[in-house]
Every structure is written in C-alpha cells, then in structure tokens.
C-alpha positions in Angstrom: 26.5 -8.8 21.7 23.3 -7.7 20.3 23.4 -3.7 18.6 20.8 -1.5 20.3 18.5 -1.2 17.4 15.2 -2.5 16.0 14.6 -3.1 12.7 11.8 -4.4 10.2 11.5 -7.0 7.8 10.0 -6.4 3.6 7.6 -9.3 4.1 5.9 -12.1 5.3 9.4 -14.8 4.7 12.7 -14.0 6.1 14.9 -13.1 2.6 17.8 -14.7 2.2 19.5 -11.0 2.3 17.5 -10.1 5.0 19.1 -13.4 7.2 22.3 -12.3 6.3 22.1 -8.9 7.7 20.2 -9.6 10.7 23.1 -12.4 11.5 26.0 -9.4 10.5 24.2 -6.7 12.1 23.2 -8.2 15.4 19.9 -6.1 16.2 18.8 -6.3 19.9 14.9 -7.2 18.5 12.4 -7.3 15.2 9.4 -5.7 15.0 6.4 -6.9 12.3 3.9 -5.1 10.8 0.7 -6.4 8.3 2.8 -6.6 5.5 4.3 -9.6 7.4 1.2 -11.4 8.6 -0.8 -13.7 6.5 -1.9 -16.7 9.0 -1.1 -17.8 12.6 0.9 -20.9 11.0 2.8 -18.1 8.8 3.8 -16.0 11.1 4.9 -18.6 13.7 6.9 -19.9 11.4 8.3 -16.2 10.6 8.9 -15.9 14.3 10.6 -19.2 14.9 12.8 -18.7 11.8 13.6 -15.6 13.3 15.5 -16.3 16.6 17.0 -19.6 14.9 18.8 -16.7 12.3 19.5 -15.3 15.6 20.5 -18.0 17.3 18.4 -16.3 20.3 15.4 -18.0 21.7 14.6 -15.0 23.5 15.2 -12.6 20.7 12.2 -10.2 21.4 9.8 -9.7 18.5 7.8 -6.5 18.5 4.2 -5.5 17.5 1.6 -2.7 17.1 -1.6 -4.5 18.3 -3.3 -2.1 20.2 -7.3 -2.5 18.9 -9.5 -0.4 16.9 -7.2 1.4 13.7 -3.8 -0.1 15.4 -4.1 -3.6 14.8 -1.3 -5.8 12.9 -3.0 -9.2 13.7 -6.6 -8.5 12.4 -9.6 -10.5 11.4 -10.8 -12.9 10.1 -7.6 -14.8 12.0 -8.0 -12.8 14.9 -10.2 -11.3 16.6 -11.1 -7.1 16.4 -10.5 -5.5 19.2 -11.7 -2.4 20.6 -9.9 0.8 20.4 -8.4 2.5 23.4 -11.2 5.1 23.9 -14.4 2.8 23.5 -13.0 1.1 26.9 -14.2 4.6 28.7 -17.3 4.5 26.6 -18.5 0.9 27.8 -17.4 1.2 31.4 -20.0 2.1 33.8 -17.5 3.4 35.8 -13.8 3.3 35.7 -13.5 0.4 37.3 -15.1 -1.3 35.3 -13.6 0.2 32.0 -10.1 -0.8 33.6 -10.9 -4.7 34.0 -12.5 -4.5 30.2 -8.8 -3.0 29.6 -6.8 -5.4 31.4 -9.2 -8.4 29.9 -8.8 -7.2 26.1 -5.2 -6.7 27.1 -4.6 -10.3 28.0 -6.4 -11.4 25.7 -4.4 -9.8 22.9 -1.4 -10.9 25.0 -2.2 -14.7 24.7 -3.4 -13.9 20.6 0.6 -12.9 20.6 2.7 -15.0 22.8 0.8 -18.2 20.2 2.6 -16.9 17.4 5.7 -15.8 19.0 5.6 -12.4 19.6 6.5 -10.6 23.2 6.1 -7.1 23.1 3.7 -5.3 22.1 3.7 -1.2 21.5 0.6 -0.5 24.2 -0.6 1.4 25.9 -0.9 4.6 24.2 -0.5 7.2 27.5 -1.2 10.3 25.0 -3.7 12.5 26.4 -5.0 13.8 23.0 -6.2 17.7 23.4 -9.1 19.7 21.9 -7.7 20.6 18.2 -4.9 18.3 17.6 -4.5 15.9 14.9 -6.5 12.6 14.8 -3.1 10.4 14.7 -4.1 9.9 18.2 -7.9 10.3 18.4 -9.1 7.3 19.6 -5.8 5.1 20.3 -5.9 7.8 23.3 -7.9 6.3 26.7 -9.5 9.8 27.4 -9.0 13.1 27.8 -8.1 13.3 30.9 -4.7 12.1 32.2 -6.0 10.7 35.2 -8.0 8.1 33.4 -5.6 7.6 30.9 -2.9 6.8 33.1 -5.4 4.0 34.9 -6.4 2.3 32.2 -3.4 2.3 30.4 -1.8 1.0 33.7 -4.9 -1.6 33.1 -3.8 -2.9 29.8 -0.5 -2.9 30.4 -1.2 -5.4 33.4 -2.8 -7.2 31.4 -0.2 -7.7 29.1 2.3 -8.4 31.8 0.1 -11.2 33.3 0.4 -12.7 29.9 4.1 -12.6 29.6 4.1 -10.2 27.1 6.0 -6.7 27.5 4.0 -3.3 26.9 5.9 0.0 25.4 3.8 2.7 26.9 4.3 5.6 24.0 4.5 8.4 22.8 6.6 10.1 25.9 6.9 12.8 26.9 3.1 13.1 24.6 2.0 13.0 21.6 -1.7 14.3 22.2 -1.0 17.7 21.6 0.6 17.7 18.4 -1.1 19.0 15.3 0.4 17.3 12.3 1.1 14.1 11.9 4.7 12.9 12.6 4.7 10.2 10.2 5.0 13.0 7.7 5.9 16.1 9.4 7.3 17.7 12.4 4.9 18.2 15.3 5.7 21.5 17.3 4.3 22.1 20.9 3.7 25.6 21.8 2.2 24.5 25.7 4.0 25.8 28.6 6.3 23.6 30.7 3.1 23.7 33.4 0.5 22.6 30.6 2.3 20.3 29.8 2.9 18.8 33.2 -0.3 18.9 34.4 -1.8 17.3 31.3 0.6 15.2 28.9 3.4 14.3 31.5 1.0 13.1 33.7 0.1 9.6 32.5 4.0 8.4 32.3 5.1 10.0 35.4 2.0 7.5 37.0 3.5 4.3 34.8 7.1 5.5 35.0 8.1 2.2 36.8 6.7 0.3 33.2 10.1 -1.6 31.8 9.8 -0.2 28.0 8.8 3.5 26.6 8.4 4.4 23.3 9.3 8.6 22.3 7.6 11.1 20.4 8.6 12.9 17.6 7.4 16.1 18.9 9.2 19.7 19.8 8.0 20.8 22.8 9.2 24.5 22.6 8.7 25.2 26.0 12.2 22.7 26.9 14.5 22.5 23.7 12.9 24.5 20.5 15.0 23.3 18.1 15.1 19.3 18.2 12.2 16.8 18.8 11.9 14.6 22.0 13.8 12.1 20.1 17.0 13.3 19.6 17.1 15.3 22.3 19.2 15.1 25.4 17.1 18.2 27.2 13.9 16.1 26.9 15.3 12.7 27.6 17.5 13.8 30.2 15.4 16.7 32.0 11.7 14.9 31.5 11.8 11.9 30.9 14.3 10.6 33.5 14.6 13.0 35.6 10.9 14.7 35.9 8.9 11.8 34.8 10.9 9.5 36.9 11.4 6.7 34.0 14.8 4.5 34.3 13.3 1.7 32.0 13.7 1.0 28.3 13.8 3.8 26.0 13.0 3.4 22.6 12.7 5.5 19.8 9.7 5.9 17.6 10.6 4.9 13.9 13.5 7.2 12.8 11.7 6.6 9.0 9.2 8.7 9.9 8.9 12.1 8.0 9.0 13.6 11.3 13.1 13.5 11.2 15.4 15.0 8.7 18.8 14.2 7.5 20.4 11.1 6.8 18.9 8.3 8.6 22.5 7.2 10.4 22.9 10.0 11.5 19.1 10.0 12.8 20.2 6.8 14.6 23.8 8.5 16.2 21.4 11.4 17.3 19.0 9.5 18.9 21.6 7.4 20.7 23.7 10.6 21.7 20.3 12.0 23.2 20.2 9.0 25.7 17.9 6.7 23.6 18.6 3.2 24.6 17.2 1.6 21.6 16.7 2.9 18.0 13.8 2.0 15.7 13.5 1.5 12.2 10.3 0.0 10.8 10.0 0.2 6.9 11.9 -3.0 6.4 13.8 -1.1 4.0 17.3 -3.2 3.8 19.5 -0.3 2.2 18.1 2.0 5.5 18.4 -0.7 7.9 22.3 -1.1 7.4 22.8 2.7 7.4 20.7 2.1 11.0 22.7 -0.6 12.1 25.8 1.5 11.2 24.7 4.4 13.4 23.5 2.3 16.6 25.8 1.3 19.5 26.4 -2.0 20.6 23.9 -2.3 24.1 26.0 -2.0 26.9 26.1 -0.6 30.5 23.2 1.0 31.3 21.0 0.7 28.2 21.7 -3.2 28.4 20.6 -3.4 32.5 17.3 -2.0 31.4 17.1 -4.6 28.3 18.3 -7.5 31.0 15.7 -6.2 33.4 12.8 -5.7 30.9 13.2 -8.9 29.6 13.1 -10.8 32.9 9.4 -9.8 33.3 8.7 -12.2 30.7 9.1 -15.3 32.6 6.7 -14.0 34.8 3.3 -15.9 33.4 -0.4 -15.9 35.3 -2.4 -18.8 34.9 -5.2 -17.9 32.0 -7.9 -19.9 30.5 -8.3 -17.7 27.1 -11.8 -19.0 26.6 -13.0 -17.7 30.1 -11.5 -14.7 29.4 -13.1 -14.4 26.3 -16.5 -15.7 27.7 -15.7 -12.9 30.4 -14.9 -10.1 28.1 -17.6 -10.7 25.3 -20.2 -10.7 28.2 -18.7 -7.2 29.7 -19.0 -5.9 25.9 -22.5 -6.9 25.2 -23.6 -5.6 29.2 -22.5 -1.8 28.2 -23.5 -1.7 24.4 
C-alpha cells in the first residue's frame, strides 16, 4: 500500500539510496523538477526506472510545467510556452483566449505524457490582487475571478484530453498574499466576504477538478494562527465544505520557508488538517524519510479520491500534435 506522500529526487539518475528508500517508504507519487531534466531520452529513462523501482506502472510522476517563469521542461528540447496571463492578452475575446489555453494545454500535455510524466501542477486559479507579491504575477490568468476560473477550466481540459491530470493550486488563494511563501509566511487580512467573492471564486467554479494543490497562506478572517495547510478550519470549512471540493488534496511543498517546526511534524499536521497527500520537493533524502515517517499510509477516503483521480487518465482524445501546433502557432502570430 502506497504512503500518502510525494517526494523529490537530488537529480537527473535515480541514486542507488534514493531506490532504496522509495522501495522502503512506498510514496503514492514523484514529482521532478529542472535539476532532473537534461534530455527527452534522459528523463524517460528517469521516469521508466522510476515505476520499475516501484514496481508500479501507473506510479504517477508529477510536474510544474505551466509556461512563462514555471516551466521544468524548457527549451531548446521543448518548446516555450506562454505564461498564464499573455493567454488574456492575445485573445480577442475570451473565447478565444480559452481555446489558445486549452491548445497550449494539450500541447504541453502530449510534451509530458512522451516522457512519462502524468500530472502536471496547472492551472494556477490565484486571482492575484493589486499590491501583492509577484510569486503569482503572471502564472495568474487575470484579475478577475471570472476569467480566471474559465480559462483555467480551459487548460485544465486541455490537459485532461491529453491524459494528463491537472492540480488546480494554490486553494483556497494565493493572489492575495504579500510575501513570498517559499521563504515566509503569507498572512491575509481580507474579510471572509473578500475573500469569497474574489479568491474563492475560481475553485468553487473548478471544484469538481480530481487534484488541488493548498496554499501556504493565513487567512485571518477563518483560523489566524495556522496557514491553509495545516489547518483543519480551512480545509474542512472552505475547501470542502464552502468551495464544494471532494477531490485530491495536496499539500504545497512542506520545505517551503512558509512552515515552521520540524518537517515530520509538518507532514502529521498537514495530514491531521485533512490533507490527503503531503509534498516534499527538495529531494533532500535525510527530509524525505522524516516525511515519509510523518505521512499515513492512503486509505479510506484519501485513497477513493487517488483511485478516482487516477482513472481519468485512461481517458485519451484523439490528437495530432503537429495540427495542434500548426493550430496554436497560427492563433499566436493572429493576436501578436
């Protein structure tokens, strides 16, 4: 039985250690970063070595690809993609901005399911605000939540017709926040009805999406003391009871500066809180047992949404990636 956590690797070949811990420790999934990539034959490789340590062909292999600053797989193997925000800027209309969404969505989609990889951390729902810290910026769709939550619901569709899983993040918002929570501790100040109207919005519209990613954010106005993360007034309150989502919940990296305290106890926090899944990025292997220590095995509910998420994978659309790319280069040059 897989543990519920996710956990990173040092580099771009599976250590011998680093087998030997994944085969121990059981984690439900791996996520990669650049520090892993170095060609399409590489990582493939990396990925196929991966669920044979496993013994899992369906082990699911996480990403960050989400265009513009975000974007693990880069040039000159892949393509650059456009950041979240330029698809508002070169739509006519939103209609238009949505199928460029969904198109640079599957096309990413089909650059990942090549190599082996079947989630991917997008879309970014965060409807960044007037004064806040750039960690959003432009991996935000718009400013307003309406538009965010259709063309995130765009590229996420786009992934799905690929067979690749999206993580809609940061919930319940990260586009308020005015630090930084890879190195501190955002804190809200918004009132609950702000904050409904404006950074709820774009989840509670994608809360049937299978995975969701949290934010390392205090929202004062619900529980003033602990970030979304760890705890159980945000998850439980807003997140599955207000914003209506029953799918996959993950945490964002428990690394992150944003937390304090021993990083098990991070994990038995996050998990008490009603996390599903805890994350842990850095690769660091001295970290990743401490996670692995702290994390549940996935059962009952937590594994039903796991299950369920991971049957959407089997369901592929027919795609020609060079009309899609003839389709989505010609959309791009038509609004420069």
């Amino acid at each position: 039985m897989a543990r519920a956590f996710i956990c990173g690797l040092a580099g771009a070949r599976l250590a011998p250690e680093e087998k030997a811990f994944l085969r121990d420790a059981r984690p439900w999934g791996v996520i990669l970063f650049r520090r892993n990539v170095e060609s399409r034959s590489q990582l493939r490789d990396l990925t196929d070595v991966l669920r044979e340590a496993l013994g899992d062909d369906r082990l699911p292999i996480l990403v960050d690809q989400e265009g513009g600053r975000v974007q693990r797989l880069a040039p000159p193997e892949w393509r650059a993609y456009p950041s979240a925000a330029s698809y508002e800027r070169l739509g006519a209309d939103l209609e238009t901005a949505a199928r460029l969404a969904f198109l640079g969505a599957r096309l990413m989609a089909h650059d990942l399911r090549e190599v082996g990889l079947t989630i991917d951390c997008l879309p970014v729902l965060d409807t960044p605000q007037r004064g806040a810290h750039q960690v959003i910026g432009d991996r935000g769709y718009s400013g307003d939540p309406a538009r965010v939550a259709r063309l995130g619901r765009a590229a996420a569709d786009g992934l799905l017709a690929s067979g690749v899983l999206p993580v809609m993040k940061h919930i319940p918002g990260h586009g308020r926040a005015a630090a930084d929570s890879h190195f501190e501790l955002p804190r809200v100040a918004a009132s609950l009805q702000a904050l409904r109207d404006a950074d709820f919005a774009p989840f509670a519209a994608n809360a049937d999406l299978p995975i969701a990613m949290t934010a390392h954010v205090v929202f004062e106005a619900i529980d003033p003391e602990r970030p979304a993360s760890l705890s159980p007034e945000v998850i439980g309150k807003i997140v599955r009871a207000e914003i209506g989502f029953d799918g996959l919940l993950m945490t964002d990296d428990l690394s992150m500066q944003a937390l304090s305290g021993d990083i098990r106890e991070r994990a038995e926090s996050a998990s008490a809180a009603g996390c599903d899944l805890v994350l842990h990025c850095n690769g660091e292997l001295s970290e990743a047992r401490r996670v692995a220590e702290g994390a549940p095995l996935l059962a009952g509910k937590s594994l039903e949404r796991a299950d369920r998420a991971l049957r959407l994978l089997e369901r592929v659309e027919a795609f020609n990636p060079v009309d899609g790319e003839r389709e989505f280069n010609a959309a791009l040059a038509s609004v420069a």
